[in-house]
C-alpha positions as CSV (number, residue, x, y, z in Angstrom):
1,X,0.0,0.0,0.0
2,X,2.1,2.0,0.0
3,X,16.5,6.9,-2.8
4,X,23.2,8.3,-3.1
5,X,25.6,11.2,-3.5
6,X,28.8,9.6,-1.9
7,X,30.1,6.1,-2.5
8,X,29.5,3.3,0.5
9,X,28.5,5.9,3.2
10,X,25.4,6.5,2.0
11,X,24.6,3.1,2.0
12,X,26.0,2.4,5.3
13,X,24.5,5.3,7.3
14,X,21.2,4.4,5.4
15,X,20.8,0.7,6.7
16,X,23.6,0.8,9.8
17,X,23.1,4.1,11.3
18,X,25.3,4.9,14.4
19,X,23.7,7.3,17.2
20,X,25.0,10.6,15.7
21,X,23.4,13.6,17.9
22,X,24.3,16.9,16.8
23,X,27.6,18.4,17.3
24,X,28.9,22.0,17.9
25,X,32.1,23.1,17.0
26,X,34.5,24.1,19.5
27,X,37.3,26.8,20.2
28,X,40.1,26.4,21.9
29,X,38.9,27.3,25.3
30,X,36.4,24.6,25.3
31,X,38.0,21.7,23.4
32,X,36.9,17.9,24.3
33,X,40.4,16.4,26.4
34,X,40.8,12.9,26.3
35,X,43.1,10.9,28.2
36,X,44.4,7.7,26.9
37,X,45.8,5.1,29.2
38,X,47.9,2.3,29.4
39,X,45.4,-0.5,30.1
40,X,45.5,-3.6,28.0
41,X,43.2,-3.6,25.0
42,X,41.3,-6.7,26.2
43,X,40.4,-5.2,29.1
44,X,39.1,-2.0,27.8
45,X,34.8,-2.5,27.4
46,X,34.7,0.5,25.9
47,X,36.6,3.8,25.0
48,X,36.3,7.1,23.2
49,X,38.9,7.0,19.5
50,X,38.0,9.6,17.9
51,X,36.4,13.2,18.4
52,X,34.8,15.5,16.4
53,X,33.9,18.6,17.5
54,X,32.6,17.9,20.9
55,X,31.0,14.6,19.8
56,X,32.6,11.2,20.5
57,X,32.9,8.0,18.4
58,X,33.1,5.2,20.9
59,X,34.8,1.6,20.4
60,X,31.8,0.1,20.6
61,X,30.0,2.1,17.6
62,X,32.5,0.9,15.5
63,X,32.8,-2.4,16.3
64,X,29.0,-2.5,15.9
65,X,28.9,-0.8,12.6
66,X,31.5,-3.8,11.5
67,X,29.4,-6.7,13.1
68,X,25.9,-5.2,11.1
69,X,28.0,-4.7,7.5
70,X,29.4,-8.3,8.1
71,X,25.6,-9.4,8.2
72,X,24.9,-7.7,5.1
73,X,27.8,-8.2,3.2
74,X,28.4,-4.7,3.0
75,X,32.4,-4.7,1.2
76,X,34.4,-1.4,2.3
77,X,36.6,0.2,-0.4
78,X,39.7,-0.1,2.3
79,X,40.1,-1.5,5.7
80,X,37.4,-0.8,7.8
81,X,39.2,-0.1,11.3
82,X,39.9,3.3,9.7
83,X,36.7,3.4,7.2
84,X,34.2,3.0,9.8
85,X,35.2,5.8,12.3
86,X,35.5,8.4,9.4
87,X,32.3,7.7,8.0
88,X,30.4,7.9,11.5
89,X,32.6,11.1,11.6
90,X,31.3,12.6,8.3
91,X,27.8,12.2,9.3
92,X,28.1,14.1,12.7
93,X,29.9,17.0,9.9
94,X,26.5,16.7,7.8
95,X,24.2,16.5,10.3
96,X,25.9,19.9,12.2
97,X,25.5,21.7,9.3
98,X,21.9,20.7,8.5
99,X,21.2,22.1,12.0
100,X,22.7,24.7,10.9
101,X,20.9,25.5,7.8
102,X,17.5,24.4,9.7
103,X,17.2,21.7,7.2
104,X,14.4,18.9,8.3
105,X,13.0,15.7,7.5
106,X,9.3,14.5,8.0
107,X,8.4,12.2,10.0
108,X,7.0,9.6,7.9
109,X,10.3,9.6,5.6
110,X,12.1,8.5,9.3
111,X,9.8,6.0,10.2
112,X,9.2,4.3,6.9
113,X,13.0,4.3,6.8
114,X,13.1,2.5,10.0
115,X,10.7,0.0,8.9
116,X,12.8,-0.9,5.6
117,X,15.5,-1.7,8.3
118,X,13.4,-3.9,10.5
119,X,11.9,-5.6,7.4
120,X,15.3,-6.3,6.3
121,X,16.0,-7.7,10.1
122,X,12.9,-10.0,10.2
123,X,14.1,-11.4,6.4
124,X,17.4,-12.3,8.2
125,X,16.2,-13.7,11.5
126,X,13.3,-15.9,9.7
127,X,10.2,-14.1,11.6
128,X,9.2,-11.2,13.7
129,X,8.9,-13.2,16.6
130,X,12.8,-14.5,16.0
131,X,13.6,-10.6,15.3
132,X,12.4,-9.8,19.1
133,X,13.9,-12.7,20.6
134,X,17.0,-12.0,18.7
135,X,17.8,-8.5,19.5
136,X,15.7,-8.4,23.0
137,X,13.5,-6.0,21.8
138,X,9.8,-5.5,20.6
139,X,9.4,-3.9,17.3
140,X,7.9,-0.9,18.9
141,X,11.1,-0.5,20.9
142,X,13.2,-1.3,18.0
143,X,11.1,1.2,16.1
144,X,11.7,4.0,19.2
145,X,15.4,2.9,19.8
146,X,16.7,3.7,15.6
147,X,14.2,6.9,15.5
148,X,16.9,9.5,16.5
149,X,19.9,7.6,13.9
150,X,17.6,7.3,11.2
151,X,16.7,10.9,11.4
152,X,20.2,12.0,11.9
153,X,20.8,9.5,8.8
154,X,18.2,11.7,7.1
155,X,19.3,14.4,8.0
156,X,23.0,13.8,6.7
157,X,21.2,12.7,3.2
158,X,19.6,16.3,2.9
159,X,22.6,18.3,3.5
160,X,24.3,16.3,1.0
161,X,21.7,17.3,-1.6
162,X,21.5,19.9,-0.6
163,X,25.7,21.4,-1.4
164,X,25.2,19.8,-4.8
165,X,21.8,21.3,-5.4
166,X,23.2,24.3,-7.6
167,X,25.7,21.9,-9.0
168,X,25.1,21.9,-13.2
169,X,27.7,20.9,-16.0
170,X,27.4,22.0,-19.6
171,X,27.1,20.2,-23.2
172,X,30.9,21.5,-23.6
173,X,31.8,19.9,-20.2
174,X,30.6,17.2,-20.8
175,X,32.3,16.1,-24.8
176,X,35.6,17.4,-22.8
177,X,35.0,14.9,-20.5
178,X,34.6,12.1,-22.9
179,X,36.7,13.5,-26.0
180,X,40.0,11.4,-25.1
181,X,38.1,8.9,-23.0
182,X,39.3,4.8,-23.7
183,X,36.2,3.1,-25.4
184,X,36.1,0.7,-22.7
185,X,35.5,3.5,-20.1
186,X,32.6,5.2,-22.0
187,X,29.4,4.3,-20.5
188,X,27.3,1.3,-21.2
189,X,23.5,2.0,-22.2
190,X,21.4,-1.5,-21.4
191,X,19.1,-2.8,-23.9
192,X,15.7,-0.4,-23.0
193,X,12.1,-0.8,-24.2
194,X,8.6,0.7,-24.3
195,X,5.8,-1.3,-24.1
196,X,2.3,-0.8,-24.1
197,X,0.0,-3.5,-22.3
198,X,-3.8,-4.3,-21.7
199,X,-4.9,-6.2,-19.0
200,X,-8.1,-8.0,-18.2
201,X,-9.1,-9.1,-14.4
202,X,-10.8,-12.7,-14.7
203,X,-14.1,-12.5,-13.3
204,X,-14.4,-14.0,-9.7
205,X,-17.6,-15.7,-8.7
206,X,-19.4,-14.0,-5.9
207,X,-19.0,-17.8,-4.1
208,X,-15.5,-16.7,-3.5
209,X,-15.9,-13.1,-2.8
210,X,-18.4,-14.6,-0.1
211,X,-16.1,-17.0,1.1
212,X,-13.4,-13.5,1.6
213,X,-15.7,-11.6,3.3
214,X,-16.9,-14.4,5.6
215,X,-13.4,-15.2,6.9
216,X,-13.1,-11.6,7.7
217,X,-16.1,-11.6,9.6
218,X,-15.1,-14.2,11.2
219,X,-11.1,-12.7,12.2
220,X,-13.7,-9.6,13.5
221,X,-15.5,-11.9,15.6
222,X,-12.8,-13.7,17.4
223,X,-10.8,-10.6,18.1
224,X,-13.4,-8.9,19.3
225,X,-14.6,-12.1,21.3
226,X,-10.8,-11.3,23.4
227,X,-9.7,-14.8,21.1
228,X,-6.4,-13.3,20.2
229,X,-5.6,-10.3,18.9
230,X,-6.0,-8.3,15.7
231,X,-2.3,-8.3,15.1
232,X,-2.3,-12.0,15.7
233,X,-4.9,-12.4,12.5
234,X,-2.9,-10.5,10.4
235,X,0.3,-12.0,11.0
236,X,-0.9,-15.6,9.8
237,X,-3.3,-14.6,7.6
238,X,-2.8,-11.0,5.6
239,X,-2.5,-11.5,1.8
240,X,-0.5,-8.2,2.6
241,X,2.6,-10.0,3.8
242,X,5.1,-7.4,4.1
243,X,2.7,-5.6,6.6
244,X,1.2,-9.1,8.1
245,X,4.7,-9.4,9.3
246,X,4.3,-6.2,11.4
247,X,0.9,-7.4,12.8
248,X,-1.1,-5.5,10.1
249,X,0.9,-2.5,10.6
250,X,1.2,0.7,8.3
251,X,2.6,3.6,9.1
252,X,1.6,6.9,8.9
253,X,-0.1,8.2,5.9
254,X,-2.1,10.7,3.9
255,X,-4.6,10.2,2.2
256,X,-2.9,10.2,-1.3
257,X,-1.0,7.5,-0.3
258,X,-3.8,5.2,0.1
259,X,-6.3,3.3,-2.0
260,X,-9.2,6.2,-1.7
261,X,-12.0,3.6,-0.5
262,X,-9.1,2.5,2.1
263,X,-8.7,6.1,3.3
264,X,-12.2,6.8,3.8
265,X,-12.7,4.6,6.4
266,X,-9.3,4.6,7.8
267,X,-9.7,8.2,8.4
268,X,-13.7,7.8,9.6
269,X,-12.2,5.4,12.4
270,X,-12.2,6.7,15.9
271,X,-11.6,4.2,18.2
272,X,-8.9,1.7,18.4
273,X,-10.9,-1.3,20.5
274,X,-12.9,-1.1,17.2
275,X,-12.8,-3.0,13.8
276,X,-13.9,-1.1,10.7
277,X,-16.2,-2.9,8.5
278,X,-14.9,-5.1,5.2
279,X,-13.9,-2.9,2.6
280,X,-13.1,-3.4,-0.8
281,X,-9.7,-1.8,-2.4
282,X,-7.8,-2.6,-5.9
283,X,-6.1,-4.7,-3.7
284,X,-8.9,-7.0,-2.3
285,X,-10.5,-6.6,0.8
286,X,-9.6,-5.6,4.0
287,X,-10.4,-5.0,7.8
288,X,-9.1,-2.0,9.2
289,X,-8.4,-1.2,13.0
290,X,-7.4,1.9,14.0
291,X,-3.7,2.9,16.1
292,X,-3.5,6.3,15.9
293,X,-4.1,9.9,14.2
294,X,-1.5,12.9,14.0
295,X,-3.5,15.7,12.0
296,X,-3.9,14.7,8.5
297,X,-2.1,11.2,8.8
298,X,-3.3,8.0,10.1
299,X,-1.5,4.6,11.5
300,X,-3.6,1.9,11.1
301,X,-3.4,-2.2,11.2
302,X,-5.3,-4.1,8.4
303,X,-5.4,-7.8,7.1
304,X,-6.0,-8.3,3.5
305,X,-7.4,-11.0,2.1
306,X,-7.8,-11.0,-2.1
307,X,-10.3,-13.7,-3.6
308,X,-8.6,-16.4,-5.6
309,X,-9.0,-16.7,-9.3
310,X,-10.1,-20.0,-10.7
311,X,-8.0,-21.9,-13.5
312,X,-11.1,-22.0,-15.2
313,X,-11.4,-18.2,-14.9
314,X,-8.1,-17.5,-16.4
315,X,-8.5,-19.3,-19.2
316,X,-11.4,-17.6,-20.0
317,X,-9.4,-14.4,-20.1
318,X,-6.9,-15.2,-21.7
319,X,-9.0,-16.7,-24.6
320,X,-10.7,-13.6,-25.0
321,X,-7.2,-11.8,-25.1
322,X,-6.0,-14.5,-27.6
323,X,-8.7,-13.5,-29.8
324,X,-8.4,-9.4,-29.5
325,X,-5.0,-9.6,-29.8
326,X,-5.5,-11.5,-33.4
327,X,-7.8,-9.1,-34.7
328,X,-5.5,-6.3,-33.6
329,X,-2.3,-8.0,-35.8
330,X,-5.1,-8.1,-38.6
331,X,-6.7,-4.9,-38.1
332,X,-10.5,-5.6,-37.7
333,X,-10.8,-5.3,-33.8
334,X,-14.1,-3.3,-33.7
335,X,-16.0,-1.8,-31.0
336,X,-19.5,-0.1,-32.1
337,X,-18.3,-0.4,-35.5
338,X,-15.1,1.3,-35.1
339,X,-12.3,-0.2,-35.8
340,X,-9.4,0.2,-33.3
341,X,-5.5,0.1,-32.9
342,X,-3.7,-1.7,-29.7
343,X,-3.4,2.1,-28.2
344,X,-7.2,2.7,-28.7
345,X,-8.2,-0.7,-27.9
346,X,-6.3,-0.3,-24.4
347,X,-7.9,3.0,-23.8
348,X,-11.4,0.9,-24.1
349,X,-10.9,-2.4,-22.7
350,X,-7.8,-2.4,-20.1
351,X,-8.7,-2.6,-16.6
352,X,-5.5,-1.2,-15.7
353,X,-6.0,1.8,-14.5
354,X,-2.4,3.2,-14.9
355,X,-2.0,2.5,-18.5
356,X,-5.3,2.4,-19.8
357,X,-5.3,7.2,-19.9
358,X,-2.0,6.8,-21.5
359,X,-3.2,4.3,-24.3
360,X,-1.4,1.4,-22.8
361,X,1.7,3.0,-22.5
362,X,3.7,1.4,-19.3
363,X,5.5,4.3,-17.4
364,X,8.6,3.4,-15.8
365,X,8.4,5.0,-12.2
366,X,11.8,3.4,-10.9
367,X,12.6,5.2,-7.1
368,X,16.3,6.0,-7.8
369,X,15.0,8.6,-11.0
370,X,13.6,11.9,-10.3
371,X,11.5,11.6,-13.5
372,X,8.9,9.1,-15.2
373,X,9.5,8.0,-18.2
374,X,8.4,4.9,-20.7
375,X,11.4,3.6,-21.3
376,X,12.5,0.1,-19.3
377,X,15.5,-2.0,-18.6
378,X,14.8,-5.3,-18.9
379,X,15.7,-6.1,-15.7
380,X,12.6,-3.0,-14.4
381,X,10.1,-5.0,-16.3
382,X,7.4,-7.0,-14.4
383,X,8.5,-10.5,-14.8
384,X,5.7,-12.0,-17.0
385,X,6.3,-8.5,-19.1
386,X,9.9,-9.0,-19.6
387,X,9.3,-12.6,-20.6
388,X,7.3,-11.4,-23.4
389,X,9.3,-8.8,-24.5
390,X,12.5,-11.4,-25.7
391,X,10.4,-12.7,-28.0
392,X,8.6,-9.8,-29.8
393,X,10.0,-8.0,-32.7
394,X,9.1,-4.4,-32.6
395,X,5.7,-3.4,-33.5
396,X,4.2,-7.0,-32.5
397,X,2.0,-8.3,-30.2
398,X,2.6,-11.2,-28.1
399,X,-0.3,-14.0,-27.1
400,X,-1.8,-13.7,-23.6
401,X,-0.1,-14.4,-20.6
402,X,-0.7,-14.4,-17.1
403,X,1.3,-12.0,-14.5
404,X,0.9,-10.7,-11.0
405,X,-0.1,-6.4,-11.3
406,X,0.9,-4.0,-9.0
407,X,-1.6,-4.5,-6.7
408,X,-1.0,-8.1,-6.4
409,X,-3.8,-9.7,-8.2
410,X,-3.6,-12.1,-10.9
411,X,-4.3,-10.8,-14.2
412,X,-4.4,-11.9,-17.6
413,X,-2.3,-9.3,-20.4
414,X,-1.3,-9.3,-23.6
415,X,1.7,-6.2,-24.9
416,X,2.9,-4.3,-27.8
417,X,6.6,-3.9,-28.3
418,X,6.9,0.1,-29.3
419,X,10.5,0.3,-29.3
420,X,13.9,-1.2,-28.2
421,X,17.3,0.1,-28.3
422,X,20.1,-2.7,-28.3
423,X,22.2,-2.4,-25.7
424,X,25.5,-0.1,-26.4
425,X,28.2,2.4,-25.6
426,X,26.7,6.4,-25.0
427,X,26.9,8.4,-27.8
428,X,26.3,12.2,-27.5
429,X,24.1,11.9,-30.1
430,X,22.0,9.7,-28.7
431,X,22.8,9.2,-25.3
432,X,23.7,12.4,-23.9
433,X,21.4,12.7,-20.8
434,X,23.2,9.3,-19.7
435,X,26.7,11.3,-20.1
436,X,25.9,14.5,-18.7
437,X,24.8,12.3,-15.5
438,X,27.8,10.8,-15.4
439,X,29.5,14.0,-15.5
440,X,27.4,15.4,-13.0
441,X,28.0,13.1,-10.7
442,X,31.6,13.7,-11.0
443,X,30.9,16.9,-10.3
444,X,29.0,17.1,-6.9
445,X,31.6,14.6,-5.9
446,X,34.5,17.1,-6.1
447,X,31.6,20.0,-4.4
448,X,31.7,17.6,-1.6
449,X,34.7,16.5,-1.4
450,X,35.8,19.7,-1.2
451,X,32.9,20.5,1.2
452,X,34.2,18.2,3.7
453,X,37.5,19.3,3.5
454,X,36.6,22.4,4.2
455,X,34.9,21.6,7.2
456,X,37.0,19.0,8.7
457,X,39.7,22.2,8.8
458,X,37.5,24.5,11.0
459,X,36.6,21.8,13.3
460,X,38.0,20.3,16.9
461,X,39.6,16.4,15.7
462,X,40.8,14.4,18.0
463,X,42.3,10.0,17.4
464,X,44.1,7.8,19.1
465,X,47.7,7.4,17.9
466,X,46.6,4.1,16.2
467,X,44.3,5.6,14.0
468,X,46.6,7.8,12.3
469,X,48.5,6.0,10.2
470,X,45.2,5.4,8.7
471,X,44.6,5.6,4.8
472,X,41.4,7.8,4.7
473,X,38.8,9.2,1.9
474,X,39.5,13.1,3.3
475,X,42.5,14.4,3.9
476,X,43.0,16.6,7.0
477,X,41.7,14.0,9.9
478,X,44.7,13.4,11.1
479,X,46.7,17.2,12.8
């Protein structure tokens, strides 16, 4: 129901956050001092290594840092012992200056970064009930333990965006760039596509519909009985499963972030003790119950169940898109007497929501671009989608298939094959938004770079001798 400036930081401080509160910076009269001593390392449990500012980077957040990229693989570009403290160092820089510059974050980005984290935990530890028992925690208090990193980790991401934010580089920078550039180093543009699809839900007998709606009634029932608890329900039964695994549990949203006949009763629901009645979304159908409101937002649990299309069904459909998708190749698919292309026929007959306004066209909304546009990888194609693709020459139409929609509900589809562009090495020419991002990049890289330079010379640093022999991504750590 319901985005990296900098190399491996980013990526650690996004899944691996360390506590970073926000530092000032210091003159000379009030310095942090720290004393080393001669004790054996073994028998240190913890001790302060480095400094920074007036903020400290303790043994332990290192060593922490190592143990949670070791669980996810995580490979630094050097060795770690030195890697790890000056990356928790150049978040306390970022976060500082976003304090500064009374940059913020909202809420909701925090917390559904938080549960991207714990998600990640429960896939590692098997179950939520594993998770809890593994770390010692509830959810909640996991969720109210990482609030303050991930907002600092936020926080951090901002201000980097915010230094490159003017950052722009011209068509003359960038055919300098390239103009003496090896082949081999130039870019490689994947094989892309444009597709244009029309989808048809198989009907589903009101038998099974019942047969939904009863077992919801009955989930109402029992929790309201004091059987077990709503949470309970949704963890072993929810078609959602990346919520069921959370007992139901979204967070925080708006309105525009949910299916509208979901959001009008979420937002009508006024006491928690209460279930809502069954509602029916895009998704299927659902029981809501209600945690909690903050103004315009709402936190909510809800199990969704999403009736099961027959064999017999599909087939059905996917005759019926057989037989459009011949007279489409041979041009007498008619509705009313009119006939109609594959872009007119999806306008008429898709029930895809998403496609059907834009004549079929698929829109590629991938998370890591700023901008939508039609044009796929293969690997960003839905799976059924892709597989139809390799064997369409352009301008064809392939037979119908089945494939699992965005919403999660089996559909039958057949597709057009606009365009494709064989994989290849950028040209100007024709590839010149891929170089200029390339160059860009390059770009706000030296901005921070020199950025953090900058800063690391107006501010306090203090290591331990055995960090500074260190080989480190800044210069000017070690005075």
């Amino acid at each position: 129901m319901r985005n990296i400036l900098s190399r491996i930081s980013v990526v650690i401080f996004f899944f691996f956050a360390t506590t970073a509160s926000v530092y000032a910076e210091m003159n000379d009269s009030t310095k942090v001092q720290s004393k080393e001593f001669d004790a054996p390392e073994q028998s240190i449990v913890d001790e302060v290594i480095w400094v920074v500012g007036n903020e400290a980077i303790f043994k332990s957040d290192v060593e922490r840092l190592r143990i949670q990229s070791e669980m996810e693989n995580v490979t630094w570009p050097g060795n770690p012992d030195y890697l790890i403290p000056e990356n928790i160092a150049l978040q306390k820089l970022f976060v500082h200056q976003a304090a500064i510059d009374s940059i913020e974050v909202s809420e909701s980005d925090v917390m559904a970064r938080i549960d991207e984290q714990i998600e990640a935990w429960v896939n590692i530890a098997g179950s939520r009930e594993k998770l809890e028992e593994w770390k010692g925690q509830t959810i909640t208090q996991m969720r109210q333990s990482l609030h303050d990193e991930f907002k600092n980790v936020a926080l951090a991401q901002e201000m980097r965006r915010e230094i490159v934010k003017d950052v722009s580089v011209t068509p003359s920078d960038v055919r300098k760039y390239f103009k003496d550039m090896p082949e081999d180093s130039i870019p490689f543009v994947p094989t892309e596509v444009e597709v244009e699809i029309i989808t048809m839900q198989p009907n589903i007998p009101l038998e099974e519909i019942n047969r939904v709606k009863d077992e919801l009634r009955s989930y109402t029932e029992r929790v309201t009985s004091g059987e077990t608890s709503f949470a309970t329900f949704a963890r072993l039964y929810s078609d959602d499963t990346a919520s069921g695994r959370l007992g139901g549990e979204l967070d925080y949203m708006g309105r525009g972030q949910l299916d509208p006949a979901f959001a009008n009763v979420a937002f009508n629901l006024t006491d928690p003790k209460k279930i809502s009645k069954i509602v029916e979304s895009e998704f299927g159908y659902h029981i809501i119950q209600l945690i909690d409101k903050r103004g315009d937002r709402v936190k909510v649990r809800h199990i969704l169940k999403t009736p099961k299309v027959s064999a017999e069904a599909m087939e059905k459909s996917k005759n019926r898109l057989d037989s459009i998708a011949n007279e489409l190749r041979n041009g007498t698919f008619e509705i009313l007497g009119t006939k109609l292309n594959f872009e007119d026929a999806a306008t008429y007959i898709s029930s895809d929501k998403d496609t059907r306004n834009n004549h079929g066209l698929m829109s590629n909304n991938n998370s890591q671009s700023t901008s939508i546009t039609s044009r796929f990888k293969m690997a960003e194609l839905p799976e059924g989608v892709a597989r139809q693709v390799e064997k369409l020459k352009v301008g064809e139409i392939s037979d119908a298939f089945e494939m699992v929609n965005n919403k999660n509900r089996k559909v039958c589809a057949i597709i057009k094959l606009v365009s494709r562009t064989e994989g290849h090495r950028a040209t100007i020419t024709e590839d010149y938004q891929v170089m200029k991002n390339v160059v860009l990049d390059k770009e706000r890289e030296k901005v921070l770079h020199d950025w953090v330079v900058n800063k690391i010379k107006k501010t306090y640093i203090y290591m331990k001798d055995k960090y500074k022999n260190g080989t480190y991504e800044y210069e000017g750590w070690v005075r």
